[in-house]
Backbone bond lengths (Angstrom), bond angles and torsions (degrees), N, CA, C in turn:
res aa  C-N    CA-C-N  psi(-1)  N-CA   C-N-CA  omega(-1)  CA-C   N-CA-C  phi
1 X - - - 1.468 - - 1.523 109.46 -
2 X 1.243 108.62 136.33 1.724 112.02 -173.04 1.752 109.67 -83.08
3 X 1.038 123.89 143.86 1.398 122.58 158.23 1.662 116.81 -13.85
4 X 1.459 104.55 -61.00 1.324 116.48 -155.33 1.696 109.97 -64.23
5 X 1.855 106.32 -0.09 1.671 123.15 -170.26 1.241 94.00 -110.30
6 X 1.151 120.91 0.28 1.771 116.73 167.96 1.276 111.84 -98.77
7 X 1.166 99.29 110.73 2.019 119.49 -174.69 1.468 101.55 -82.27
8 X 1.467 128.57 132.72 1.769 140.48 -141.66 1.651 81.76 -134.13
9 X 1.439 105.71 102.86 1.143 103.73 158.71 1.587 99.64 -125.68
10 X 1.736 109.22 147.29 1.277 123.47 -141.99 2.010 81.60 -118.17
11 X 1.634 115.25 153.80 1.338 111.81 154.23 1.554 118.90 -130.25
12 X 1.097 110.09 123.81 1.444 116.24 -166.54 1.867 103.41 -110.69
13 X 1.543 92.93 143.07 1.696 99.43 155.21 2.334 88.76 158.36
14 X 1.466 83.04 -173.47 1.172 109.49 -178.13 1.740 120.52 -40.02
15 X 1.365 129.17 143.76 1.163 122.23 -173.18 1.575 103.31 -59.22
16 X 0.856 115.53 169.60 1.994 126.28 157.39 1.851 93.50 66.46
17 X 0.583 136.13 -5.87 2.046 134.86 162.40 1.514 115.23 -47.33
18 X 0.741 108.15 -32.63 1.455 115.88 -166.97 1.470 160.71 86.30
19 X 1.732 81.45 30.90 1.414 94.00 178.12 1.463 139.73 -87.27
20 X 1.130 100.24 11.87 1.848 115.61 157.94 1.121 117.58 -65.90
21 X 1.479 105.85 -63.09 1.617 110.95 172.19 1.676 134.64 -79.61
22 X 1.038 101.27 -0.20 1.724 120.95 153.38 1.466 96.46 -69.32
23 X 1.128 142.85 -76.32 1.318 161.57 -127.70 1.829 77.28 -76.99
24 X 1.479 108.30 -84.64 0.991 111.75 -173.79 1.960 149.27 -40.60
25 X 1.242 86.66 -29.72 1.526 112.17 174.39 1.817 98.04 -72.96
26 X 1.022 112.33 -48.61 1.375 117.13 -174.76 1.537 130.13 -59.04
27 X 1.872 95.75 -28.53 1.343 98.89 -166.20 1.940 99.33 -116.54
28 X 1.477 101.25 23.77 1.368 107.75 170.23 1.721 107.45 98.79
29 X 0.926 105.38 3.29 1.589 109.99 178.59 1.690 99.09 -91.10
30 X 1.557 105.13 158.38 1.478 127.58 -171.60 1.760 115.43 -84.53
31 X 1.211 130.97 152.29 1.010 107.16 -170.87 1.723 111.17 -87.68
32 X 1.013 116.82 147.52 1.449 107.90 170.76 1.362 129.07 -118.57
33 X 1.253 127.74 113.66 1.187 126.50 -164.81 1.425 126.18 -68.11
34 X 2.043 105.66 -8.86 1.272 94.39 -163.45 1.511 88.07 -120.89
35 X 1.344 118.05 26.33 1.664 122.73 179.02 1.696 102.22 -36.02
36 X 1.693 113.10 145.85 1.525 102.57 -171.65 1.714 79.35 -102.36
37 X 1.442 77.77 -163.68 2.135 84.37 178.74 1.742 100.57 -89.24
38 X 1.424 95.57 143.05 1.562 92.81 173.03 1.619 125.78 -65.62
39 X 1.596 104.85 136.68 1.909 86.00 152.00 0.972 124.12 -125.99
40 X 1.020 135.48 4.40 1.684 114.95 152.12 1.485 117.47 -116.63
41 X 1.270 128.89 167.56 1.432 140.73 -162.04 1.582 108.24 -86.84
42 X 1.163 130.22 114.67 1.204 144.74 -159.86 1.883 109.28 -138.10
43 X 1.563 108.39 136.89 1.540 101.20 162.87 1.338 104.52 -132.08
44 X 1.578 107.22 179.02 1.353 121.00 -162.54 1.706 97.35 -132.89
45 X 1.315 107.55 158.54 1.440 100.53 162.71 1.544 127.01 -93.97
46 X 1.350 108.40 150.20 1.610 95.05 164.94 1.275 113.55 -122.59
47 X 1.154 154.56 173.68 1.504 136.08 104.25 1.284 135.61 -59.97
48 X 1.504 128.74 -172.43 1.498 125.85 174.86 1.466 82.87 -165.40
49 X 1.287 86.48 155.96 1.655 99.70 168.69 1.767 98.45 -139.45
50 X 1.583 108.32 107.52 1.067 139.79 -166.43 2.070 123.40 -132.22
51 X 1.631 89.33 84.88 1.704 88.19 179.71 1.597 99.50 96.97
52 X 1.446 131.01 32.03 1.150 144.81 -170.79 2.033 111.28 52.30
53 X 1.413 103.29 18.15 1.199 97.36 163.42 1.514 120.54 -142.09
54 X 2.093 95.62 169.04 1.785 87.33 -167.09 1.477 105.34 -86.47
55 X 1.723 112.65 148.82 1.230 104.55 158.11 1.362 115.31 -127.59
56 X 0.972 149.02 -179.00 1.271 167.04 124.01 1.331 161.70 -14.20
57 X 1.298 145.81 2.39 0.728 141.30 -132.05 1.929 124.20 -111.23
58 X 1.263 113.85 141.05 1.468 116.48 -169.04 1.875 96.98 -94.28
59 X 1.570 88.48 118.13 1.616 99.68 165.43 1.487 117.13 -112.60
60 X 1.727 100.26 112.44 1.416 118.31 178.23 1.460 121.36 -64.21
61 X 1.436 138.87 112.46 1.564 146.02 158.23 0.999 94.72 -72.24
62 X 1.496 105.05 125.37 2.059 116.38 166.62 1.305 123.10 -129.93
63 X 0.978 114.62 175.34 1.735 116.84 -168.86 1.479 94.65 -81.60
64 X 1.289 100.15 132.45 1.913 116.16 148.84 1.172 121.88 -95.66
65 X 0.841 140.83 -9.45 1.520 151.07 -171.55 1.893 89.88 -62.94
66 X 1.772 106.49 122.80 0.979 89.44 157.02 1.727 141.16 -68.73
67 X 0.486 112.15 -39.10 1.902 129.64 158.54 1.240 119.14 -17.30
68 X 1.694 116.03 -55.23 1.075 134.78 173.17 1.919 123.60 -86.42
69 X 1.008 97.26 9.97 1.807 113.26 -163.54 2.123 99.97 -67.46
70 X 1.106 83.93 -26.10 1.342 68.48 165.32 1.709 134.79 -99.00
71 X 1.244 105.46 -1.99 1.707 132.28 177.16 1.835 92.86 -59.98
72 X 1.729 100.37 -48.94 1.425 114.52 -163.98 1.159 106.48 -76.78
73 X 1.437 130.08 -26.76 1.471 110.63 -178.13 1.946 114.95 -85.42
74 X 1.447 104.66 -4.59 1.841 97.03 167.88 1.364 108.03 -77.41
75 X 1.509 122.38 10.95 1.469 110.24 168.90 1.705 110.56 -119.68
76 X 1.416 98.05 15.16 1.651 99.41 169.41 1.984 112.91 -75.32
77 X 1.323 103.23 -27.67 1.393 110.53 167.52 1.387 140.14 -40.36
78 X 1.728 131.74 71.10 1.338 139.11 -161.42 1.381 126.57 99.58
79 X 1.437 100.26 23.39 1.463 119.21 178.11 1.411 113.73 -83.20
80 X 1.438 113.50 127.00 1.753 107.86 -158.66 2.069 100.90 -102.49
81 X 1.380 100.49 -34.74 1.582 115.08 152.51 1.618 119.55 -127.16
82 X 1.485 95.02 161.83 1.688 111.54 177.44 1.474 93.28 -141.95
83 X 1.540 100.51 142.67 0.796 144.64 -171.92 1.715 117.05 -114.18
84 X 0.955 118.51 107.01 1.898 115.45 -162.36 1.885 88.70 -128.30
85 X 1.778 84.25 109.69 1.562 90.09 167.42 1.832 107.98 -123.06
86 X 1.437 90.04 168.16 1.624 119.19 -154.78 1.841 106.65 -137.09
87 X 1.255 91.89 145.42 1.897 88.30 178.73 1.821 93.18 -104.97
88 X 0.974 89.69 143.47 1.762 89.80 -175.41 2.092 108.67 -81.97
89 X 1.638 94.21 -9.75 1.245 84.60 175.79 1.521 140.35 -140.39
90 X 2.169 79.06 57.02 1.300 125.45 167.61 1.428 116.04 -158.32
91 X 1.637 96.37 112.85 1.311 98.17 -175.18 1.774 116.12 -65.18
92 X 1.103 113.68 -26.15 1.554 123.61 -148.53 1.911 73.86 -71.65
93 X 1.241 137.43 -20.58 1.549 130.24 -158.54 1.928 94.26 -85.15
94 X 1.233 111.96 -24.18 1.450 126.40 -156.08 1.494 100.33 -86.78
95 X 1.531 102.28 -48.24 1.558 110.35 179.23 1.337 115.52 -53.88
96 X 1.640 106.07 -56.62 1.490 108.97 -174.85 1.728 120.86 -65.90
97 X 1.248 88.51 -18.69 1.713 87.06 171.08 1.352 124.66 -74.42
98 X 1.532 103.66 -30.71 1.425 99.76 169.38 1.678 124.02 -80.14
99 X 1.598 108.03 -44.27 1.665 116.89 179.14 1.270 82.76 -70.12
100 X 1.519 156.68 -68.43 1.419 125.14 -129.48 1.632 99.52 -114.56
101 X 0.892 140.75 -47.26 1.859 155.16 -150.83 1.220 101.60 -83.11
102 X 1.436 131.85 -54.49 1.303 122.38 -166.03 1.543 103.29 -87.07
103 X 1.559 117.71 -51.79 1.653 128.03 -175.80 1.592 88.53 -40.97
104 X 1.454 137.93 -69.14 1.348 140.75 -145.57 1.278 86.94 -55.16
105 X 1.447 120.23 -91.61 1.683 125.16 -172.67 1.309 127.00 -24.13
106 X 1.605 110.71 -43.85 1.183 106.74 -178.51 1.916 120.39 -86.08
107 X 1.093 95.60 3.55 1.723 121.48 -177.50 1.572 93.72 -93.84
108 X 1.571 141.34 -50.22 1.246 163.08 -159.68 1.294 86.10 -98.60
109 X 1.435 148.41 -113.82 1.006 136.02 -159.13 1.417 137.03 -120.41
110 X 1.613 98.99 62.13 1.590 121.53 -171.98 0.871 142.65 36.31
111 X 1.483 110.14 151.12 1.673 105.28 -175.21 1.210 121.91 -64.36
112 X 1.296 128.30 30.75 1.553 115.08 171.02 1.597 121.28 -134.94
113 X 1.550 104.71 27.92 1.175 138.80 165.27 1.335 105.69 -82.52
114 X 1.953 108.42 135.18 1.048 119.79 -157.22 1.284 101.82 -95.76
115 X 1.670 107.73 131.68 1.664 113.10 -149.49 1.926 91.43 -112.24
116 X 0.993 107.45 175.62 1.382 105.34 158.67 1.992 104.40 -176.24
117 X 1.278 118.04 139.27 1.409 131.85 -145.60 1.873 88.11 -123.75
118 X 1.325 89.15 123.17 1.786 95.80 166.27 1.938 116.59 -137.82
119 X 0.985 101.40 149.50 1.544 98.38 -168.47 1.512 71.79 -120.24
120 X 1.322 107.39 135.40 1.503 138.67 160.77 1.376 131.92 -102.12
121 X 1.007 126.23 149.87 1.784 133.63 -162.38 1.211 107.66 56.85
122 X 1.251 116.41 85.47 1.541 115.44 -165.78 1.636 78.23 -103.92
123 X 1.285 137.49 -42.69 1.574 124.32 160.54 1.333 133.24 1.52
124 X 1.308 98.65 -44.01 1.562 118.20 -166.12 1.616 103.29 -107.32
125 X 1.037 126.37 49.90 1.639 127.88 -167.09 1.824 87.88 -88.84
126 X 1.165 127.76 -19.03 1.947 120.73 -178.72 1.564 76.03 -78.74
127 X 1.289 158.34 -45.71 1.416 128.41 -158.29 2.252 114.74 -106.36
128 X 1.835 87.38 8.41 1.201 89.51 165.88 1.707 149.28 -31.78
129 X 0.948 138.20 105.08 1.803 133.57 -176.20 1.491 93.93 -128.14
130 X 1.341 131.84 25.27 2.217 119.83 140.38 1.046 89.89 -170.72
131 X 1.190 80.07 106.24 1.916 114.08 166.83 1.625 103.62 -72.92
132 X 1.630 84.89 157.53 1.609 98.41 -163.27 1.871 108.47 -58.20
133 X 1.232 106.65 -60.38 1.641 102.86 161.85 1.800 120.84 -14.40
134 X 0.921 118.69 -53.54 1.594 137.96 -174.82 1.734 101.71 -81.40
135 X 1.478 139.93 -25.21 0.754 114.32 152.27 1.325 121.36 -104.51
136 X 1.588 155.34 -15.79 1.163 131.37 60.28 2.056 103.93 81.74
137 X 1.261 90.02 -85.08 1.408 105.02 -170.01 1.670 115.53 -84.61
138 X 1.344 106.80 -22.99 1.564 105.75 -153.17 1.972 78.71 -97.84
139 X 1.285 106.25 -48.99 1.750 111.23 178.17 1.259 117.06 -42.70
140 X 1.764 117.23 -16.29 1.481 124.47 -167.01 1.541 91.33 -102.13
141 X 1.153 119.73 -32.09 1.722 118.63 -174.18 1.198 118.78 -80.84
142 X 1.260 111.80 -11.04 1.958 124.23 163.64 1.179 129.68 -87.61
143 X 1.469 98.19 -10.23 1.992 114.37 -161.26 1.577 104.08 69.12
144 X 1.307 120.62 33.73 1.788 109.25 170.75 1.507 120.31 -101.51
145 X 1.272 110.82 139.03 1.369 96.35 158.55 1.620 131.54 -64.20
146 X 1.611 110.64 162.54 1.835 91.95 -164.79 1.648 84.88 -126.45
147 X 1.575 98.55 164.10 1.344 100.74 172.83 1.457 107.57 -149.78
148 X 1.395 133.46 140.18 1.175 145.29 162.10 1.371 126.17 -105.05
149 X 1.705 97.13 112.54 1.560 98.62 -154.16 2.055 98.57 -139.67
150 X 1.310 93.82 154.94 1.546 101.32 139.67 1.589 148.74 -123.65
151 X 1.252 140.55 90.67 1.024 112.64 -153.85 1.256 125.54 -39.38
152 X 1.530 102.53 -30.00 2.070 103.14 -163.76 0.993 91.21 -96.12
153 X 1.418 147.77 30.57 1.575 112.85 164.01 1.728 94.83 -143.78
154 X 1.474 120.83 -37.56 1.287 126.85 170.39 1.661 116.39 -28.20
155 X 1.287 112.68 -67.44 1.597 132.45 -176.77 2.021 85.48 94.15
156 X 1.332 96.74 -178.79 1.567 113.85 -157.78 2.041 105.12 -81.83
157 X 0.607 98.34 -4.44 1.984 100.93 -176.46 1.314 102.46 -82.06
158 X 1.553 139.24 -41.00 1.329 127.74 -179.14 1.675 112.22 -63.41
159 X 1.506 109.58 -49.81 1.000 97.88 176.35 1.413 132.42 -89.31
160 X 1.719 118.74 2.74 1.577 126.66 165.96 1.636 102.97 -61.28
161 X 1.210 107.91 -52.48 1.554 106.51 179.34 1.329 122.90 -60.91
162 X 1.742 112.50 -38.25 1.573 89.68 175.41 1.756 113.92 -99.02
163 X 1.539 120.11 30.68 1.676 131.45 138.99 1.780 95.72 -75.22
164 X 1.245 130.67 -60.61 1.447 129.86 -162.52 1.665 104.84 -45.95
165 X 1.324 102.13 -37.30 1.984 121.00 -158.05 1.574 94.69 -73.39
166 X 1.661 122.58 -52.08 1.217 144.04 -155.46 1.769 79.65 -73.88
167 X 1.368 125.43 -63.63 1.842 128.33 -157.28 1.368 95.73 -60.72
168 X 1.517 134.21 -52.83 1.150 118.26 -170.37 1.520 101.38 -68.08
169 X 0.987 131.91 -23.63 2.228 128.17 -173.15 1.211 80.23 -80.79
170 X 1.450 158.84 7.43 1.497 136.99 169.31 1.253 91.30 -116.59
171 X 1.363 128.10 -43.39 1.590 106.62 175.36 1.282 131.54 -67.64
172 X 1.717 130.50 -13.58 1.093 130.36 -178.92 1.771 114.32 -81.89
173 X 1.818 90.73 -30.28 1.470 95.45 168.90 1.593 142.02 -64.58
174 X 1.614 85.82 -13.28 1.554 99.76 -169.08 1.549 87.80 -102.17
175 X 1.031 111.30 -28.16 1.490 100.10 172.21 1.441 115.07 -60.93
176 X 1.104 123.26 -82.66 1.318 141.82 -175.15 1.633 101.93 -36.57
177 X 1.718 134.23 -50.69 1.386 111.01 129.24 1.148 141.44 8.79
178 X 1.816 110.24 -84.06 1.303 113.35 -178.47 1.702 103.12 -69.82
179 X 1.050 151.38 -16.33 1.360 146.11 -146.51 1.629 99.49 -145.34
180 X 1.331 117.38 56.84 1.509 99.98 -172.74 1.886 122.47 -69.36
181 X 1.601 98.32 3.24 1.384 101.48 -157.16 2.065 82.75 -105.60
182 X 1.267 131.30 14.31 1.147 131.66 -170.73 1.336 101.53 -72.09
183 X 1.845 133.96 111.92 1.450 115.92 157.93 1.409 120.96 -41.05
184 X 1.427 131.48 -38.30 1.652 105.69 -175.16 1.273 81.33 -131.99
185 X 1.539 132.01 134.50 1.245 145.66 137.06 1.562 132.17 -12.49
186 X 1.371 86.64 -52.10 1.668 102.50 -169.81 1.698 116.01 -76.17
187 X 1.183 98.93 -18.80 1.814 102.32 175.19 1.789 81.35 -91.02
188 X 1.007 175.59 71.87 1.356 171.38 -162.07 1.754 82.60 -147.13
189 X 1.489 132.80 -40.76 1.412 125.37 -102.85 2.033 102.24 -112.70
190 X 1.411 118.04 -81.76 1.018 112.69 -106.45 1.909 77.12 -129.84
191 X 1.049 126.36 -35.67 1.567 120.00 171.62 1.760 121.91 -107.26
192 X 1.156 109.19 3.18 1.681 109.01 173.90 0.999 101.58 -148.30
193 X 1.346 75.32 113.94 1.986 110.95 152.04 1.363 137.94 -32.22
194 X 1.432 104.22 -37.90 1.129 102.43 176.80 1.763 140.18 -85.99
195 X 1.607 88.17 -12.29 1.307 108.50 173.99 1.404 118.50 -49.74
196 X 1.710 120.28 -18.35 1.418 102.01 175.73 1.361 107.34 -99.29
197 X 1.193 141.48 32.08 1.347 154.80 151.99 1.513 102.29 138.03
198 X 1.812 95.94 -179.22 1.496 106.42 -179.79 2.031 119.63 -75.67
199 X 0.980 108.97 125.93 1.635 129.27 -169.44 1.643 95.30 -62.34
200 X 1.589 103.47 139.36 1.330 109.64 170.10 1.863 117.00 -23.19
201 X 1.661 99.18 131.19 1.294 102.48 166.42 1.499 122.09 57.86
202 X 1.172 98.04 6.54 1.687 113.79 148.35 1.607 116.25 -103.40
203 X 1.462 125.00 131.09 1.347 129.11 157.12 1.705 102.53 -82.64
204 X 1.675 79.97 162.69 1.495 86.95 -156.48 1.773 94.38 -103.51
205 X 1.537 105.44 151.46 1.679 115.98 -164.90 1.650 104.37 -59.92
């Protein structure tokens, strides 16, 4: 498989949220409770198995540190999803994702980039300040999918599936792309081949 079949989805938000150990739990790593904040921008691999086949995809860890916010945006470049996470039990992490994390990206690489919204440490719901409803709502006003998760207590299947949920909303789009004259999009997607045009040395019907 070439580089160019590894789909770069990037996760952005506030330092200390938890997107190391999202990243990590997922791709077979342990959870760590005493993860520090990252500084430099790093990905991992995953697979998916999507439409009875494997794909690929590189998930970017980035700096939150405000300080460093601009280190993080030379890796917004060829990102096919984003991923904007939040600790549910700090709002000030919730705010900035919306005034600063999502506005940037979608200013950088438009609103019709496939977004997806997760509130993390759902563990800690006795020290909760944004309840799932509230993100919930704001994930519906972006077109994102939302997710309520913990890394440390979830284990890696809640959130493989909602990367799987996010790959197929990028594959139907690129479909429907290639096929703009398709009545439903969603058959565009995920078991025929041929839907992204006619294969060498075939004319097309």
């Amino acid at each position: 498989m070439s580089e160019d079949d590894e789909i770069k989805v990037i996760l952005l938000g506030e330092s200390g949220v938890g997107k190391t150990n999202l990243i990590n739990i997922v791709t077979g790593v342990e959870f760590n409770e005493n993860e520090g904040s990252t500084s430099t921008s790093t990905f991992s691999m995953k697979k998916l198995n999507v439409g009875g086949k494997v794909h690929r995809i590189k998930l970017w860890d980035t700096i939150g540190q405000e300080k460093l916010r601009t280190l993080t945006k030379l890796f917004y470049n060829n990102s096919k999803i984003v991923i904007f996470v939040y600790d549910i039990t700090h709002q000030d992490s919730f705010e900035e994702l919306k005034n600063y994390w999502v506005k940037d990206v979608e200013e950088k690489l438009g609103k019709n980039i496939i977004k997806g919204i997760v509130g993390n440490k759902s563990d800690l719901f006795m020290k909760e300040e944004v309840s799932e409803e509230k993100g919930e709502e704001y994930a519906k006003s972006i077109d994102a999918e939302f997710l309520l998760t913990s890394a440390k207590t979830e284990g890696p299947k809640k959130f493989e599936n909602f990367l799987t949920k996010l790959y197929e909303k990028y594959l139907i789009k690129i479909g429907a792309q290639a096929n703009p004259n398709q009545k439903d999009p969603k058959k565009v997607v995920l078991n025929n081949d041929n839907n992204l045009g006619p294969k060498p040395g075939k004319k097309p019907c």
